[in-house]
Residue, then its C-alpha position, 0 to 999 in steps of 0.5 A: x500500500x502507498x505511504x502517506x505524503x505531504x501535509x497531515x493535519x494532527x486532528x483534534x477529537x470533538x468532544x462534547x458534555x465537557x469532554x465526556x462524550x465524543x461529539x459524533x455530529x462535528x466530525x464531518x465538518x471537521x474533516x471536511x474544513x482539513x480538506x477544503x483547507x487543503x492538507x493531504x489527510x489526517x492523524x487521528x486520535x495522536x497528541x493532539x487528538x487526547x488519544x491516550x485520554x479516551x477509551x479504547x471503545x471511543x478510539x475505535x468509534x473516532x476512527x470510524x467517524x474519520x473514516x466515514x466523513x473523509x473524501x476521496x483520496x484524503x489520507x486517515x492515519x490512525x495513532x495506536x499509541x497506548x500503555x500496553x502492547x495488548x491495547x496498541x494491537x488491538x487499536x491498530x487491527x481495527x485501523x486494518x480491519x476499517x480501511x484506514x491509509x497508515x498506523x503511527x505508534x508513539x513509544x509507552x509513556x511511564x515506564x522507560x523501556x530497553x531496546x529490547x522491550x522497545x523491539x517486540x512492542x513495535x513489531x508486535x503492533x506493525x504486524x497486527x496492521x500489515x500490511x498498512x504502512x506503520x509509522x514509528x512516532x518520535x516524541x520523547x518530551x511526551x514518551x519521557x524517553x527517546x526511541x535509539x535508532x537501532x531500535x528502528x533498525x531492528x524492528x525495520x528488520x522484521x517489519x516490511x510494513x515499517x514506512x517512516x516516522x513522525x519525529x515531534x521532537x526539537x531542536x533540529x539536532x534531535x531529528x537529525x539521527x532520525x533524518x539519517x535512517x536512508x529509506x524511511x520517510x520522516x514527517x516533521x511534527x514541530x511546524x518551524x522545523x518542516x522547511x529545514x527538515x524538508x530541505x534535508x530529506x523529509x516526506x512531509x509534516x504531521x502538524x497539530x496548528x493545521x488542525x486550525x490553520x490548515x492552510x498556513x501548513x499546506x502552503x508551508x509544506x507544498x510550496x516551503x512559504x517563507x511566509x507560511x514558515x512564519x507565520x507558524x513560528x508566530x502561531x507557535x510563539x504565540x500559543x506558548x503557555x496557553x493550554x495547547x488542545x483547547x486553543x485549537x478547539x477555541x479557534x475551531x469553534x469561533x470558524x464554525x467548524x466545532x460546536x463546542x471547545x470541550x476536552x477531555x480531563x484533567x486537560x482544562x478549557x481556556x481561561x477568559x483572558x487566554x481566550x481573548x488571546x488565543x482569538x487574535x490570532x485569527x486577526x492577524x492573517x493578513x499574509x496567510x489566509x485561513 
């Protein structure tokens, strides 16, 4: 099966009844202002989307809603990432069984795991998707730990559905090894990071700002807009210290696209004031329309 390519959108879960209950009725619209804005696809239920803070029933139910309300040849990657390798499979079998394009898997959080557990918890996950192409997710500021690349190697050994990565991580010098594993396609998942990292090799970006900015991202990966580049540093700088899920949730609701802002607990909603900040910034594109 193809791999995934271009710009994928980090999707944020609608959620409703403050952050109870997935809110089925916005899915639509959610995927469809991605397409319109004019990403490649999606990843659902990752970082961005509280993943880990839903029910496997409610993981599987996501994925679903994506699925159904996606147009044609809009990419559904689906993020697997749980604490044990028995939820992992079983979330990563669904994505096979339902027709979704591509599984990405962060590495467990809490416990810090040997290459070796590392290895069978990888392969265990990529066999039950096969042959959809399986993405290592690289994010050690949410796993607690970096994943060695002789672990990718190893595992890239017993898996031919092993694609590439999501490397999340920053500065550059973090990607790099990463960049160096000839043969896998790396996506960019720090958006002021996409232009360099595309100019040394990478397939694309998985971006959370295109969530809400789809456009801006689009442009920055199809075209490497200098302009685009920008504004996500701005987006970025300016979404510092502001509960990053709810934000894109806010602005998302202020565009019409989500009924309600809800997360899931012990994420909080926006405080008035970081509201009112986070609001500006649909003021301020008069470069990069979204």
């Amino acid at each position: 099966m193809d791999g995934l390519h271009g710009a994928i959108a980090a999707a944020v879960t609608p959620l409703r009844d403050g952050g109870r209950h997935l809110d089925a009725e916005a899915f639509p619209s959610l995927v469809r202002s991605l397409a319109d804005g004019g990403v490649d696809g999606l990843l659902a239920c990752g970082t961005t989307g509280e993943g880990v803070l839903l029910t496997l029933a409610e993981r599987r139910r996501a994925t679903e809603l994506f699925l159904a309300s996606r147009p044609e040849g809009f990419q559904i990657a689906v993020h697997a990432g749980a604490q044990t390798t028995a939820d992992s499979t079983a979330l990563a079998a669904h994505a096979r069984e339902l027709g979704a394009d591509a599984v990405a898997l962060i590495a467990p959080p809490y416990f810090p795991l040997d290459s070796e557990e590392l290895v069978r918890h990888f392969v265990t996950v990529a066999s039950a998707c096969e042959p959809l192409p399986f993405y290592i997710y690289e994010f050690a500021a949410r796993s607690g730990y970096a994943i060695p690349v002789d672990v990718i190697e190893r595992v890239r050994g017993r898996c031919a559905n092993l694609r590439g990565m999501k490397v999340s991580d920053t500065p550059f010098s973090a990607v790099e090894p990463y960049m160096a594993l000839r043969g896998l396609d790396v996506f960019i998942g720090n958006e002021p990071l996409v232009v360099e990292g595309l100019g040394r090799g990478a397939a694309g970006a998985v971006s959370g700002l295109a969530s809400a900015f789809p456009q801006v991202v689009a442009s920055l990966v199809h075209e490497r807009s200098e302009v685009a580049h920008e504004r996500v540093s701005a987006l970025r700088r300016g979404l510092q210290g502001i509960p990053f899920h709810a934000a894109l949730k806010e602005l998302l609701v202020s565009k019409d696209v989500l009924i309600t802002p809800d997360v899931r607990a012990p994420l909080r909603g926006l405080t008035d004031a970081e509201r009112a900040e986070v609001l500006t910034l649909l003021r301020d594109d008069a470069s990069v329309k979204d």
